[in-house]
C-alpha positions as CSV (number, residue, x, y, z in Angstrom):
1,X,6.3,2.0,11.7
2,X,5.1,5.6,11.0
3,X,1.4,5.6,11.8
4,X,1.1,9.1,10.9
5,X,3.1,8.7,8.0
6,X,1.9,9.2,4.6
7,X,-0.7,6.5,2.4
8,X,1.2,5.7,-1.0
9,X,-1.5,5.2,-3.4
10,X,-0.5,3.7,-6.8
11,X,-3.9,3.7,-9.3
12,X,-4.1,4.9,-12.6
13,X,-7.9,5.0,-12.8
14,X,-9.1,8.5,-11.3
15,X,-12.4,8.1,-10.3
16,X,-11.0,4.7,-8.3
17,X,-8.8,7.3,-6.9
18,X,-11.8,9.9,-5.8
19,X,-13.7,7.2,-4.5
20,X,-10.8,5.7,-2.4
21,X,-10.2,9.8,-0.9
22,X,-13.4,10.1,-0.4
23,X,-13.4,6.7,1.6
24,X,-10.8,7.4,3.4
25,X,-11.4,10.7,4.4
26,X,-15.1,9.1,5.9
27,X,-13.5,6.7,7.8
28,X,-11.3,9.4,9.8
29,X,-8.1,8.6,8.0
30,X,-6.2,11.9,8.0
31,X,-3.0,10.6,7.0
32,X,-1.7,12.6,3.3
33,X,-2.4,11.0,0.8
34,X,0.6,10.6,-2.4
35,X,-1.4,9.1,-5.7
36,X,0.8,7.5,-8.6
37,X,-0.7,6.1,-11.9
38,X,2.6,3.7,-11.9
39,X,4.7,1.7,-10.1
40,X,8.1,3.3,-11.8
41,X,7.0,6.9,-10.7
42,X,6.0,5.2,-6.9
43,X,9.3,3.1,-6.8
44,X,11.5,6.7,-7.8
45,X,9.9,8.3,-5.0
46,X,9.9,5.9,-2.6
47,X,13.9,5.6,-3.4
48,X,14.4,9.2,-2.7
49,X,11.8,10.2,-0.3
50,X,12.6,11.0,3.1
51,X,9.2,10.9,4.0
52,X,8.5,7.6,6.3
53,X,5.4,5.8,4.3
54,X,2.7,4.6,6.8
55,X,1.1,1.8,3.8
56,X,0.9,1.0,0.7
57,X,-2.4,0.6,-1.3
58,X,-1.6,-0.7,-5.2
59,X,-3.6,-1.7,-8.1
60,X,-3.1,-5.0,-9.6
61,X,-3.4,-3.7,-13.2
62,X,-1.2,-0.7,-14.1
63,X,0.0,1.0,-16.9
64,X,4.0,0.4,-18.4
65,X,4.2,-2.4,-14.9
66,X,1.7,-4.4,-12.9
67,X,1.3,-4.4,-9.4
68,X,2.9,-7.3,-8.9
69,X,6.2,-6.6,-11.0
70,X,6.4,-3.5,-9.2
71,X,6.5,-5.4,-5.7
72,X,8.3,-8.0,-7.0
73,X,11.0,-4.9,-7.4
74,X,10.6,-3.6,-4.0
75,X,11.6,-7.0,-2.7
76,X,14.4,-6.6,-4.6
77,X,15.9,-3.7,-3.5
78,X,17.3,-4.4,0.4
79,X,16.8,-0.9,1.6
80,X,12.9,-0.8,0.6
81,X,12.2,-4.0,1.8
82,X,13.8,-3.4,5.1
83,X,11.3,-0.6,5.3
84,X,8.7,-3.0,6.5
85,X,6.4,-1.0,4.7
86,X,2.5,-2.9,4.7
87,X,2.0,-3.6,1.0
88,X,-1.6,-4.3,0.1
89,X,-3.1,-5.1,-3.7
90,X,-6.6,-3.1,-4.1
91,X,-7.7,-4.3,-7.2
92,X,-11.1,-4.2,-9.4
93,X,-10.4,-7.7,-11.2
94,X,-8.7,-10.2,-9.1
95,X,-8.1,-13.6,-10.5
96,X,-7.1,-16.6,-8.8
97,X,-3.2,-16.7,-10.4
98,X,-2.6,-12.6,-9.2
99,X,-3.6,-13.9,-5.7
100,X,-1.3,-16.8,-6.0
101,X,1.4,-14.9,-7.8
102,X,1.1,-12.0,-5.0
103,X,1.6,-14.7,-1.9
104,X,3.9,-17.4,-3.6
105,X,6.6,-14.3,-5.0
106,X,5.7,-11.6,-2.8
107,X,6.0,-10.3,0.7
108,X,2.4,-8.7,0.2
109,X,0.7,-8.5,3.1
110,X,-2.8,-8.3,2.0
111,X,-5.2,-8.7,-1.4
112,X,-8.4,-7.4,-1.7
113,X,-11.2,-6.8,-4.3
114,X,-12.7,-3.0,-4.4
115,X,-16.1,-3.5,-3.7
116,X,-19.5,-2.4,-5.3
117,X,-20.9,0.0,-3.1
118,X,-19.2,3.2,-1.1
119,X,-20.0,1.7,1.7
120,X,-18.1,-1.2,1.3
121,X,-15.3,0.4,0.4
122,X,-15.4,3.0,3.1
123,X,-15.5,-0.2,5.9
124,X,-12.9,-2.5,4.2
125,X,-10.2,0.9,3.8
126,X,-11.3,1.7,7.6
127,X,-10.2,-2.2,8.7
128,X,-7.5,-2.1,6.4
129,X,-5.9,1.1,8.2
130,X,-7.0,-0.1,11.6
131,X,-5.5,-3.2,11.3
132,X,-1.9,-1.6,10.4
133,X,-2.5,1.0,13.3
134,X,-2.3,-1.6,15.7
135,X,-0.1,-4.0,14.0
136,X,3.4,-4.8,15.8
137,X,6.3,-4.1,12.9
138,X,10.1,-4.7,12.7
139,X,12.3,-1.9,13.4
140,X,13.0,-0.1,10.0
141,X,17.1,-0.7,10.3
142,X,17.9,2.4,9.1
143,X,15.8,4.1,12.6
144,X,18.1,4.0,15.5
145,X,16.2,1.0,17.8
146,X,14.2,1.8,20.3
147,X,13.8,-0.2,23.6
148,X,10.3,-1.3,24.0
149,X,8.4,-2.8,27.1
């Protein structure tokens, strides 16, 4: 997994997106940071890109497809999936059925609530990334494999 690799960001609301920079640039994340409002746009790019994505940070609620129908569609598509790119839901509203949905029909690999203060948010984005920085991931199949010890 590209640690250094960019942090996909899909959110349609732009002072969530400010706030989540800001956050992230306050916990020491210096990965680049790629913002879509959509999952369509983030799914096009993440199709042709040859950019190796580090994480993925969605909103539940989006604009023309939730968050969930959008990862429902990454699943879908073999070459994505393969990826074994972290997928986690950052969302304002979470209900009890998105969470469910996310787990039971998804390979998500995390779902959390934004939180009140900047704080919060700054620690739970720094966890979020530290956790993946460390975290052992399948070889994406279309790398050559390495031998590890």
């Amino acid at each position: 997994m590209p640690k250094h690799g960019p942090i996909i960001i899909i959110e349609d609301d732009m002072d969530d997106r400010f706030t989540l920079e800001i956050a992230l640039k306050e916990a020491n994340v210096m990965n680049e940071l790629i913002f879509f409002d959509n999952g369509p746009d983030a799914y096009e790019f993440l199709l042709n890109t040859t950019k190796d994505p580090f994480i993925i940070l969605c909103d539940v609620n989006l604009p023309r497809q939730n968050g969930i129908e959008f990862k429902k569609e990454l699943d879908n598509n073999h070459r994505l999936r393969s990826m074994g790119i972290p997928f986690i839901f950052y969302t304002t509203y979470v209900s009890q059925y998105a969470v469910n949905e996310a787990y039971k029909n998804t390979t998500v690999q995390g779902f959390f609530q934004k939180n009140n203060t900047h704080k919060e948010l700054r620690d739970v984005v720094k966890i979020i990334i530290d956790y993946w920085r460390i975290c052992r991931q399948p070889q994406r199949i279309d790398k050559p494999a390495t031998d590890i010890k």
